[in-house]
Backbone as a ProteinNet text record, in pm:
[ID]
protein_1_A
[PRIMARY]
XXXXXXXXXXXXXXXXXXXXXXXXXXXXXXXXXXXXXXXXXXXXXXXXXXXXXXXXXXXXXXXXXXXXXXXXXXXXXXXXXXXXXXXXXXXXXXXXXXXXXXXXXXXXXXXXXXXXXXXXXXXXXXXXXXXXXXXXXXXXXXXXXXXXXXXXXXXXXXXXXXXXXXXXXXXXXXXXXXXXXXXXXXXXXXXXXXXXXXXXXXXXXXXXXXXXXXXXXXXXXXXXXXXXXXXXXXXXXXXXXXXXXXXXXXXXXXXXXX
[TERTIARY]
-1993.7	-1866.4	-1797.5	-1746.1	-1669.6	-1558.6	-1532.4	-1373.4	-1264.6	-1154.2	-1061.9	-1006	-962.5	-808.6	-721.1	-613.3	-520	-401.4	-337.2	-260.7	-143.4	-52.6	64.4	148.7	172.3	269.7	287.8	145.3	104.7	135.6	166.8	245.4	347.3	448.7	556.1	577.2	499.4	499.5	535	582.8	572.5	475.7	404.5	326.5	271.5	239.4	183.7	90.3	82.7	-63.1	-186.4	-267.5	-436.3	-466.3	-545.5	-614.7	-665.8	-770.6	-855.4	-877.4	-873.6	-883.1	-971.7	-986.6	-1111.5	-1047.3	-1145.7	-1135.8	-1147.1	-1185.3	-1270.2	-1166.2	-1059.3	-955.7	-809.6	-748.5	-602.3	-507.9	-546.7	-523.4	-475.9	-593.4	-595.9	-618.6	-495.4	-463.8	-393.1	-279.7	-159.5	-254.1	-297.6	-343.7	-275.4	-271.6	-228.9	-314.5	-284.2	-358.5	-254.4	-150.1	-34.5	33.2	11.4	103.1	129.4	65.6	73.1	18.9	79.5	33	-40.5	-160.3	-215	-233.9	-232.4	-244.4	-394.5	-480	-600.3	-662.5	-673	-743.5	-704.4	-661.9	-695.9	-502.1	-438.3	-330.1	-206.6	-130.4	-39.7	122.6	120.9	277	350.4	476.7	513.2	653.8	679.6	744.8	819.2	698	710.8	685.3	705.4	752.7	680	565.2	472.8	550.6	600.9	694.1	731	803.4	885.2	810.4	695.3	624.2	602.3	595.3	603.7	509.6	447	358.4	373.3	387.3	313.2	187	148	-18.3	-48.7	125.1	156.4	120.1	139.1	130.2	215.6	375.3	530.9	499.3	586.9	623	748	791.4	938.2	898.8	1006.1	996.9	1190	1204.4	1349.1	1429	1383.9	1416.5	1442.7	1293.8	1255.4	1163.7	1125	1044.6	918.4	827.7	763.1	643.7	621.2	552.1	409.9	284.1	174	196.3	156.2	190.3	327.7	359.9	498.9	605.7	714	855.1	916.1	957.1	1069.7	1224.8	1256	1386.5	1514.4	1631.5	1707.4	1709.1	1611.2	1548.9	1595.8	1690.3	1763.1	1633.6	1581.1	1476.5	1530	1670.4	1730.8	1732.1	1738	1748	1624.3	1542.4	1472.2	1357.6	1264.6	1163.4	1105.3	963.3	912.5	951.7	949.3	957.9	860.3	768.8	637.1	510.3	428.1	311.8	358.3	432.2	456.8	610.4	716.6	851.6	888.7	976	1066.9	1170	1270.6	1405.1	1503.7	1607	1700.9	1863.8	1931.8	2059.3	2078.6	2004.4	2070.8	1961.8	1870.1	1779.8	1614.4	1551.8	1455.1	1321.9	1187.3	1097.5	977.7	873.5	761.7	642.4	549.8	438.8	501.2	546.5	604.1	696.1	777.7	892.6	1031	1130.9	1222.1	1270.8	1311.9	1316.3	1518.6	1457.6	1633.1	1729.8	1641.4	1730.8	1819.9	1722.4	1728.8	1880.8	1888.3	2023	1983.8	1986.8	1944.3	2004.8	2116.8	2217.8	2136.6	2079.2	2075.5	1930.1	1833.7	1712.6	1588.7	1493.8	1423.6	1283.7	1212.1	1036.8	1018.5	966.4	925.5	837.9	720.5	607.1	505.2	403.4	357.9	323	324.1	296.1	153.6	51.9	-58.4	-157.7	-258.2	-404.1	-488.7	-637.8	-707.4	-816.8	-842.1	-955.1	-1056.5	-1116.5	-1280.5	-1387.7	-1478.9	-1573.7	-1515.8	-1355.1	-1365.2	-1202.9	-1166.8	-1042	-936.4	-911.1	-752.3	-706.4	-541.6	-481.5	-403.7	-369.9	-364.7	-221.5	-109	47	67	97.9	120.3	203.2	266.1	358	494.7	569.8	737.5	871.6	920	1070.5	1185.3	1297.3	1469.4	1550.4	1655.5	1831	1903.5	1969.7	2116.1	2104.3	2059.7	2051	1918.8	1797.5	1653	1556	1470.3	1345.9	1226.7	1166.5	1058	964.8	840.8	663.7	588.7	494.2	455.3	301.8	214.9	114.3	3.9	-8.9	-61.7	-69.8	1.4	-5.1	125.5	133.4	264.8	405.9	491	601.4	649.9	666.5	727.4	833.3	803.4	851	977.3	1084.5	1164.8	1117.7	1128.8	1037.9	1188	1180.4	1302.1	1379.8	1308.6	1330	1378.3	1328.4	1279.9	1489.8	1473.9	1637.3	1630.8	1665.6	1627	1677.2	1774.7	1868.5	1750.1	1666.7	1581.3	1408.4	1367.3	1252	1201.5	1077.7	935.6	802.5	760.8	638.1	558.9	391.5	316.9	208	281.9	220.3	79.7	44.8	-104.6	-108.5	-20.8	-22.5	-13.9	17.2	-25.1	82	130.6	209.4	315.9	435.9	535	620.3	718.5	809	916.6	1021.8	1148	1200.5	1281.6	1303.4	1284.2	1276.2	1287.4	1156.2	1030.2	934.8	847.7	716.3	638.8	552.7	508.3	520.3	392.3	307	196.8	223.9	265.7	332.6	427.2	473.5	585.2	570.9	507.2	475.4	531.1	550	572.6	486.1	405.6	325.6	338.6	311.6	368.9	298.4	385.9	329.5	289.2	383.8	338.5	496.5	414.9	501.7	566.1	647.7	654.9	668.5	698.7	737.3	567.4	480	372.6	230.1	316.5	232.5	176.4	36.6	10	-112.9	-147.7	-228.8	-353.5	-465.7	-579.9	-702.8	-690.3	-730.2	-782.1	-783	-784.7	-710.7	-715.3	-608.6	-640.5	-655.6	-675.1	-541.6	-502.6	-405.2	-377	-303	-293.5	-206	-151.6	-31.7	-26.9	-15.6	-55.9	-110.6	-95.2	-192	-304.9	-278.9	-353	-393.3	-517.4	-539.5	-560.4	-542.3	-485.5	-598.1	-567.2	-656.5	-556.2	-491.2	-402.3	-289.6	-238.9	-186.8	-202.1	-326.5	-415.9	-418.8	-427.7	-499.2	-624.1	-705.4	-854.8	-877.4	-873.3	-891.2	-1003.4	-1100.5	-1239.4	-1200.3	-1146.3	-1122.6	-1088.7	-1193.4	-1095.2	-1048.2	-920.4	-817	-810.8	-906.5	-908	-1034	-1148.9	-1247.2	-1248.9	-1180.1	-1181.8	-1211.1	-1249.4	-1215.8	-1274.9	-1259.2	-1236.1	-1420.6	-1474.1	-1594.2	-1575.1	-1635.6	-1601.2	-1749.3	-1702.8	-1804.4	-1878.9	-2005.5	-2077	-2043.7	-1988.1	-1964.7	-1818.2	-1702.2	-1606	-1444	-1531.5	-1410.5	-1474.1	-1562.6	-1565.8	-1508.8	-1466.1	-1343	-1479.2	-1472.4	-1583.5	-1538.1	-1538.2	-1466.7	-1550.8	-1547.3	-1635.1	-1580.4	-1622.6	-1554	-1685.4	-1662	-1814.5	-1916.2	-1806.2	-1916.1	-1920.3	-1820.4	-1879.8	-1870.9	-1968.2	-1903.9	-1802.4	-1733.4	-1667.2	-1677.5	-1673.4	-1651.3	-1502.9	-1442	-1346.3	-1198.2	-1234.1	-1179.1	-1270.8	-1393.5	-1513.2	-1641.7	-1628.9	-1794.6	-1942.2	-1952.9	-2081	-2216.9	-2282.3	-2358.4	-2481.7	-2580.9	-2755.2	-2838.2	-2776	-2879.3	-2761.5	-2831	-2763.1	-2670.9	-2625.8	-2554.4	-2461.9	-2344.7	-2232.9	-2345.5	-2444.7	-2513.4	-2563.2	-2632.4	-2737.5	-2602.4	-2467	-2366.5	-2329	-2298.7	-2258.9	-2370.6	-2479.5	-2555.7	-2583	-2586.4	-2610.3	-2502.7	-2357.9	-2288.7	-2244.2	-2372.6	-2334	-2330.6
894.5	961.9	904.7	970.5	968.1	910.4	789.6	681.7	744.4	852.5	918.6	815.5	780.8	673.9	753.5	687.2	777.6	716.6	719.9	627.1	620.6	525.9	472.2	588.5	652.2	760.3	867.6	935.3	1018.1	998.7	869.1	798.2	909.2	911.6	965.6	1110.4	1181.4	1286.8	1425.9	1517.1	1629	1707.2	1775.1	1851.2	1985.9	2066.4	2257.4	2224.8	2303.3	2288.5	2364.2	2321.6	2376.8	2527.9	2551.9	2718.5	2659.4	2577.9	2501.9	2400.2	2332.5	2210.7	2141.5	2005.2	1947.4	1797.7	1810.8	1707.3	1554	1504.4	1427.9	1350.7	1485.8	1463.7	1439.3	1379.4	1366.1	1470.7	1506.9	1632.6	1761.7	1784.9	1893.8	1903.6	1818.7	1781	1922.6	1964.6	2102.6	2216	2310.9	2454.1	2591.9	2646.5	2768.6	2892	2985.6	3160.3	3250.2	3207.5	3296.5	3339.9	3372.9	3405.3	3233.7	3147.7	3072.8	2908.7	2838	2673.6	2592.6	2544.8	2492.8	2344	2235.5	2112.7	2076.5	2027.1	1974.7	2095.6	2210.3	2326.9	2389.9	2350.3	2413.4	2410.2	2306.9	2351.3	2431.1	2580.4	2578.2	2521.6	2562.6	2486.4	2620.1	2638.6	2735.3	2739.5	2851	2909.1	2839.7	2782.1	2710.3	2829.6	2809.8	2910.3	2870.2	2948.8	2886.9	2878.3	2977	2985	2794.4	2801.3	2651.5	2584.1	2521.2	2453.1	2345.8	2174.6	2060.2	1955.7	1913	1778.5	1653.5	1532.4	1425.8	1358.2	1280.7	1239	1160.4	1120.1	1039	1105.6	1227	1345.8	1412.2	1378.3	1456	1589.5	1657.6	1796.8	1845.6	1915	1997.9	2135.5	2238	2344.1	2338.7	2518.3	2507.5	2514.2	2489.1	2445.6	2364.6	2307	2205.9	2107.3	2031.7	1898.9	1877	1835.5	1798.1	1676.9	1580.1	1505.8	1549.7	1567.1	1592.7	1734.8	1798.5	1975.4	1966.5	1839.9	1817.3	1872.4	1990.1	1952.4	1831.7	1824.3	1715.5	1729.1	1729	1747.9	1735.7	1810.9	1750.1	1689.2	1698.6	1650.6	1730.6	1675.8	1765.6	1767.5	1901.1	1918.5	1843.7	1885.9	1891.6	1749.3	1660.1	1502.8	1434	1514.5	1421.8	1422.4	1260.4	1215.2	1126.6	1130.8	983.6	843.7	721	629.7	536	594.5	514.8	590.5	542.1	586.1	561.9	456.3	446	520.4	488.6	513.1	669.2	736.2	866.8	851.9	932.1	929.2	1104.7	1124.8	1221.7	1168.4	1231.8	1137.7	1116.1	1088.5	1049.1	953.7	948.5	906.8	838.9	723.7	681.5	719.5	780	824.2	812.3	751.9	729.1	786.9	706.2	783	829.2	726.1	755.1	796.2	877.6	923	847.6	844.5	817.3	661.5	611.4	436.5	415	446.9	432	322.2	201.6	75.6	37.7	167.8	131.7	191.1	170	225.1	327.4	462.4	512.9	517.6	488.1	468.7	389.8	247.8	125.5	76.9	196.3	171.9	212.3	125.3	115.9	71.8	116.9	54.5	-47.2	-155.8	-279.2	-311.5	-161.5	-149.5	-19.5	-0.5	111.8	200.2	103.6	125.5	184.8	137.5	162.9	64.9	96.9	59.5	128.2	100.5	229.2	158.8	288	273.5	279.7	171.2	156.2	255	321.1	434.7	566.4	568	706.4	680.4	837.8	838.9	894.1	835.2	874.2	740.9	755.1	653.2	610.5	460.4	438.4	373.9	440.7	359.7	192.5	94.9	-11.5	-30.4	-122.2	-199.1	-222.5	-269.5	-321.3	-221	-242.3	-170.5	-242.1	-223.9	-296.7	-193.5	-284.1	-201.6	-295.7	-306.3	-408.4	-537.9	-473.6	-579	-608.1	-557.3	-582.5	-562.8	-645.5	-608.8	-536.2	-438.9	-380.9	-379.9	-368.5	-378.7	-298.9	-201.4	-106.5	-137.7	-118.4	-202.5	-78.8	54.4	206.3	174.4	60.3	57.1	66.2	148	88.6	156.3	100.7	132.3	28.3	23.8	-14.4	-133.1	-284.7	-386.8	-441.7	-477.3	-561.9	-693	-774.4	-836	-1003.3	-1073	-1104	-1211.6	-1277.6	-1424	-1363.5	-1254.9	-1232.4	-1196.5	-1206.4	-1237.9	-1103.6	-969.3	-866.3	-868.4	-995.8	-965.4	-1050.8	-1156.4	-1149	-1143.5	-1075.8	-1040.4	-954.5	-993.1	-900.3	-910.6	-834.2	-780.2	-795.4	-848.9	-835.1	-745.4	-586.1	-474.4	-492.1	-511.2	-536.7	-467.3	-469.1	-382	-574.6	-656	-781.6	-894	-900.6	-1014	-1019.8	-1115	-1096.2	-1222.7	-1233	-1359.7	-1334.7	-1450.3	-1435.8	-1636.3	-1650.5	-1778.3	-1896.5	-1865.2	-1974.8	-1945	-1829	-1802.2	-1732.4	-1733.6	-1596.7	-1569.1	-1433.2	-1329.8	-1274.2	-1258.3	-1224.7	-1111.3	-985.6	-852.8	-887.7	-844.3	-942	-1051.7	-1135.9	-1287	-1358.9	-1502.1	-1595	-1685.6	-1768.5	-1795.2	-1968.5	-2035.7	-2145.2	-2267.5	-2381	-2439.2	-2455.9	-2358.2	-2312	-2395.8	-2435.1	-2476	-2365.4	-2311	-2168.7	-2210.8	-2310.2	-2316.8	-2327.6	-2385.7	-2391.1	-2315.1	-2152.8	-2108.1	-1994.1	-1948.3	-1873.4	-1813.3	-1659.3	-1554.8	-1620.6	-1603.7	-1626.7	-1484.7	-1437.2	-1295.1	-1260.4	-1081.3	-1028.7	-1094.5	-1159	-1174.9	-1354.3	-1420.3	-1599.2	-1602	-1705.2	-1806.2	-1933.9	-1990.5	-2155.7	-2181.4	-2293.5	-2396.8	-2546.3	-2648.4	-2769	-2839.7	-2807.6	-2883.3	-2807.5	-2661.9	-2601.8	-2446	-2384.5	-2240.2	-2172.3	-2070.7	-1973.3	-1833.3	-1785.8	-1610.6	-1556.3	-1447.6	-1415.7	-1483.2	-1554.5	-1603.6	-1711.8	-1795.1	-1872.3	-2009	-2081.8	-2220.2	-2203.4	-2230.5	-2293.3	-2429.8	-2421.7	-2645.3	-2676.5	-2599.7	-2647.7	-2622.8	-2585.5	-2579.5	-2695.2	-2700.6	-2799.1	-2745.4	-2742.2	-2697.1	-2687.1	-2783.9	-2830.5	-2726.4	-2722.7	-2673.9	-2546.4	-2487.3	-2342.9	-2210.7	-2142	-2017	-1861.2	-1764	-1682.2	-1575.7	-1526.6	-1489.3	-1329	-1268	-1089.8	-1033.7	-957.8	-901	-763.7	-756.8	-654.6	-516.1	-548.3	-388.9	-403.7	-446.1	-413.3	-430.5	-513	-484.3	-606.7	-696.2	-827	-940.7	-1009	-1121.3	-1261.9	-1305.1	-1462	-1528.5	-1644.2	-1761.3	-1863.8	-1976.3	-2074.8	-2188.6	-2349.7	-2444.3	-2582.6	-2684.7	-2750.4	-2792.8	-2764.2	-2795.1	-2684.1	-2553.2	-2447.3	-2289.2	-2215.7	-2079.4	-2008.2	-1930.6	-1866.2	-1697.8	-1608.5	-1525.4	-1500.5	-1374.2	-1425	-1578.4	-1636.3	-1734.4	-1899.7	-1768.4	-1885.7	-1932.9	-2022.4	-2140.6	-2052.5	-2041.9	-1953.6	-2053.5	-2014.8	-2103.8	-2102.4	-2178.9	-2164.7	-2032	-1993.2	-1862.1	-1774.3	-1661.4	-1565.7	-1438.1	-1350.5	-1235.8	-1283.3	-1354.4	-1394.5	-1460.9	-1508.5	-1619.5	-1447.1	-1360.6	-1255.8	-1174.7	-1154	-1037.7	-1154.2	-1276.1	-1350.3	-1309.8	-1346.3	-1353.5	-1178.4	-1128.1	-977.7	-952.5	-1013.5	-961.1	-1080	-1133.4	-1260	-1175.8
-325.8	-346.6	-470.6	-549.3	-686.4	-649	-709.4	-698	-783	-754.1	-867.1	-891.2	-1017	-1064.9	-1067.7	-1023.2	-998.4	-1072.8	-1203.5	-1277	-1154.5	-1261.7	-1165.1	-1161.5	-1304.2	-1271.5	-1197.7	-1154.8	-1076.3	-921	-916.6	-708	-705.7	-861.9	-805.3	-830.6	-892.9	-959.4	-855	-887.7	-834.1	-892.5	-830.7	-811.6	-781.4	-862.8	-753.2	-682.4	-586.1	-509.1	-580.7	-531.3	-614.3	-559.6	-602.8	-551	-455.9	-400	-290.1	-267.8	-155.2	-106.1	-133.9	-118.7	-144.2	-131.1	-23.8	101.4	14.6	-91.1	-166.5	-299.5	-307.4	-411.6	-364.5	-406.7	-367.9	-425.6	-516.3	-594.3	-575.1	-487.6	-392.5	-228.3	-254.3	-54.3	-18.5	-80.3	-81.9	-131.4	-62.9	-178.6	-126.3	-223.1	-224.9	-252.9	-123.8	-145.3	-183.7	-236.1	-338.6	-208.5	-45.6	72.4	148.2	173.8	203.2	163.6	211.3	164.6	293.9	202.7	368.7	301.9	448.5	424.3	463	428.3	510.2	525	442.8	450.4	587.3	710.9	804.2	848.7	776.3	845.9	765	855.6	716.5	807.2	614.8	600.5	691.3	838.6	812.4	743.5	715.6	644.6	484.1	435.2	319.1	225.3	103.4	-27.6	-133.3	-160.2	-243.2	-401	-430.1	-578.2	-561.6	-501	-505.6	-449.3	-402.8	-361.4	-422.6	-407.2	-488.4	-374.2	-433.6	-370.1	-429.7	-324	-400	-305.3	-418	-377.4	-265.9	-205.8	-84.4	46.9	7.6	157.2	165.9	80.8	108.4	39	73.9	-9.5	25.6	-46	-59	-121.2	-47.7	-119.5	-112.3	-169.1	-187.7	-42.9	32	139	277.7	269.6	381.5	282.3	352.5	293.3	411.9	352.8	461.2	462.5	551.4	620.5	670.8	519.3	575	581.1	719.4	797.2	838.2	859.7	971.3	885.1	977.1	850.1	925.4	832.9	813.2	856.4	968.3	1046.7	938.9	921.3	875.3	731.6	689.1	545.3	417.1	300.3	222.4	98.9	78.9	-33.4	-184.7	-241.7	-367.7	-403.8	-304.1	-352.4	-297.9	-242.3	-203.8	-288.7	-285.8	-432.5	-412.6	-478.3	-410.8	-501.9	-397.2	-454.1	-513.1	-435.9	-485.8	-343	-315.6	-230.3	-125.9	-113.4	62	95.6	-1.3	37.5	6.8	59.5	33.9	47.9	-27.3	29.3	-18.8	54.7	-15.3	40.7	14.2	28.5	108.6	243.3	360.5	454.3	390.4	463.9	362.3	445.3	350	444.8	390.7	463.4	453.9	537	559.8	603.2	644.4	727.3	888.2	919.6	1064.8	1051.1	1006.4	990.2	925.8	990.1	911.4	885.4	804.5	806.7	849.9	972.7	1041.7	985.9	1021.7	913.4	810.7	678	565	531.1	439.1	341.3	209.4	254.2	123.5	-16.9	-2.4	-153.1	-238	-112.7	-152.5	-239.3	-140	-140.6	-222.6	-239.4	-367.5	-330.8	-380.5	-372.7	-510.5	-424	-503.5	-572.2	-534.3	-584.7	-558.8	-651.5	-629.5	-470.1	-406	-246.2	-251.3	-255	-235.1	-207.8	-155.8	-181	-129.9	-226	-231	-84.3	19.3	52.3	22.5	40.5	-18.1	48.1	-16.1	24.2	34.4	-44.6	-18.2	-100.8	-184.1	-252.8	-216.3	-53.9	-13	-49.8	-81.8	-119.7	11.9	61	182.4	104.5	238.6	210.5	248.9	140.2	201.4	133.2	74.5	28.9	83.8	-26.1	38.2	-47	11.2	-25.5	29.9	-36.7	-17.7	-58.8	56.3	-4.5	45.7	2.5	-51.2	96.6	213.2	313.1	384.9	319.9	380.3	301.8	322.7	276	387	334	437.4	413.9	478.8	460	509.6	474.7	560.1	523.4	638.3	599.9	642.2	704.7	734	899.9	948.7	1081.4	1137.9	1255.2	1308.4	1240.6	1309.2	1187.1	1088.1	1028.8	903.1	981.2	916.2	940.5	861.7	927.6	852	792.7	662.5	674.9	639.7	752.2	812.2	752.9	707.6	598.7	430.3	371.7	255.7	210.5	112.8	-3.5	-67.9	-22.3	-107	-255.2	-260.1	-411.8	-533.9	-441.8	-549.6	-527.3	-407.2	-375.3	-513.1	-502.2	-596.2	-559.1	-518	-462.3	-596.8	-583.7	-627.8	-665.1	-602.9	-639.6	-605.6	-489.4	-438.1	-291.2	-238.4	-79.2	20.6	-57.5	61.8	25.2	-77.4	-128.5	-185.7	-159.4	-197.9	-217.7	-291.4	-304.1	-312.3	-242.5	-320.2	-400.7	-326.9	-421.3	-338.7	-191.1	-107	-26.7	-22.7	52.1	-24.6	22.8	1.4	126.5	113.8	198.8	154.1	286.5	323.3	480.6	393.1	479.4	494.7	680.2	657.6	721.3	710.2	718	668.3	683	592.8	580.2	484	440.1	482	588.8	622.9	529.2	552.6	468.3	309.3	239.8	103.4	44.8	-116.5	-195.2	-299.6	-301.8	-364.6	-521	-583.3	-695.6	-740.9	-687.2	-753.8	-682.3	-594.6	-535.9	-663.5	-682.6	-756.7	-702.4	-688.3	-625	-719.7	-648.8	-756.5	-745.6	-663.4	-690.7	-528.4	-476.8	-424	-249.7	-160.2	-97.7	-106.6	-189.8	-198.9	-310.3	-231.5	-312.7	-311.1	-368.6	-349.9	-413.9	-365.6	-382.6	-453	-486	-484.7	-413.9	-290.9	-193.9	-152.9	-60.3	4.8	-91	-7.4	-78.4	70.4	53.7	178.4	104.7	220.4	267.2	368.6	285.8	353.7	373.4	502.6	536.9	615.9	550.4	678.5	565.9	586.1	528.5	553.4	456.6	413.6	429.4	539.8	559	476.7	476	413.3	232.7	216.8	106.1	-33.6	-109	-226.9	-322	-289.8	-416	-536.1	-586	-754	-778.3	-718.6	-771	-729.8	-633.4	-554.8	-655.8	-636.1	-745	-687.4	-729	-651.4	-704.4	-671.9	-715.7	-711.1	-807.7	-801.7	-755.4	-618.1	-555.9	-615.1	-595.8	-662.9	-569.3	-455.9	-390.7	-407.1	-451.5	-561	-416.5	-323.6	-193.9	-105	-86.1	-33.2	-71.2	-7	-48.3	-31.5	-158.3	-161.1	-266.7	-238.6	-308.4	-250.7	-346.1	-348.7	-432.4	-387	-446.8	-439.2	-503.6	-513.8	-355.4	-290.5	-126.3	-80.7	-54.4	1.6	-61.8	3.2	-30	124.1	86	161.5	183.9	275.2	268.3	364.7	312.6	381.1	376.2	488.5	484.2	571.3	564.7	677.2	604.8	571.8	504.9	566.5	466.2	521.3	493.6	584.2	635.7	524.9	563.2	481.9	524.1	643.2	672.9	728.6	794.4	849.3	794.2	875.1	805.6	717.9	703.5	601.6	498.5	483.8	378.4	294.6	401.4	312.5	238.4	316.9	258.8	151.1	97.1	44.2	-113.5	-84.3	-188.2	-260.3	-197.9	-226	-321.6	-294.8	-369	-511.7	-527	-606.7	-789.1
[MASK]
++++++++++++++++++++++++++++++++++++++++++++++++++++++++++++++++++++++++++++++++++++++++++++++++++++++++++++++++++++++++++++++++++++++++++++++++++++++++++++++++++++++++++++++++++++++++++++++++++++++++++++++++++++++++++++++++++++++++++++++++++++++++++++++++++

């Protein structure tokens, strides 16, 4: 299957729908037969207005009237203000909006995406909602599970997301979803690639300490299938966040992707 890139500007873009679907493209998620708009080929929009019809690559749409969630309309949802903020966030003047619907919490005056809100699933080119967003009194994390987390420690006045779908800082923490990353020195914490990082003392996966880990020599290794996490330092290799052994499945997926 063909990997589309999908630039950054295109998260927020409005959009016509296509003549035909195609299951494969993000592109042509919305299509149009000039009487009606269907989502997923099989579902339609009702009483949506193909003239005014607008997509983004998130799943939202608006026409000059309703907005909608995927096939779902969107209750209450004002078309004229409403826009995306990035892949994961929506908003129109009254309200901020998601995969699960509406982000009751938030403050829409207030509220803002911190980052592109994405990451791509591997083996296939739907774009999956993750990232973080703020307004004047929270920071949030949406990770494609669940609903959408307050993320409870985090300083929205000077939080910044690392535009990765996993990581985040403000001045007194960093943030692994909405986690907090225990044990971390933040002034000398720095990402070293795909979810590994480290501090002065320790290097982390995720949100975990690497006991086996030596810090000085650690470094992060780029996998040949373009989505396994392996890192290695002068006594071990890692996949993951686990020492992989002399034999066995983690040693053969380890080397394959050397």
């Amino acid at each position: 299957m063909k990997q589309i890139i999908i630039p950054s500007e295109d998260l927020v873009k409005e959009m016509k729908p296509s003549s035909e679907y195609d299951e494969e493209n993000p592109y042509k998620q919305y299509a149009s037969n000039g009487k009606n708009i269907y989502f997923n080929e099989e579902d339609i929009l009702e009483g949506a207005d193909p003239e005014t019809f607008l997509f983004y690559l998130g799943g939202f749409a608006k026409d000059k009237k309703y907005c909608w969630n995927g096939a779902q309309r969107i209750s209450g949802a004002d078309p004229s203000s409403f826009h995306a903020l990035s892949n994961t966030f929506y908003k129109d003047k009254n309200h901020v909006y998601y995969l699960m619907g509406s982000l009751k919490e938030a403050d829409s005056s207030t509220f803002e995406a911190c980052d592109e809100g994405r990451k791509i699933n591997y083996g296939c080119n739907l774009l999956t909602p993750y990232g973080y967003g703020k307004d004047a009194n929270n920071v949030f994390y949406y990770d494609f599970q669940g609903k959408a987390k307050i993320v409870r420690k985090a300083n929205p006045q000077n939080f910044v997301s690392l535009n990765d779908g996993v990581f985040g800082k403000d001045d007194d923490f960093v943030f692994c979803g909405a986690s907090v990353l225990q044990k971390v020195e933040v002034e000398s914490w720095e990402k070293l690639g795909g979810y590994y990082s480290k501090d002065k003392r320790n290097v982390f996966y995720y949100n975990r300490i690497i006991k086996e880990a030596d810090r000085d020599t650690f470094e992060v290794v780029i996998p040949k299938d373009g989505f396994s996490q392996l890192a290695k330092d002068k006594n071990n290799r890692y996949l993951n966040d686990v020492v992989v052994g002399e034999s066995g499945r983690d040693y053969d997926r380890w080397h394959k992707n050397e």
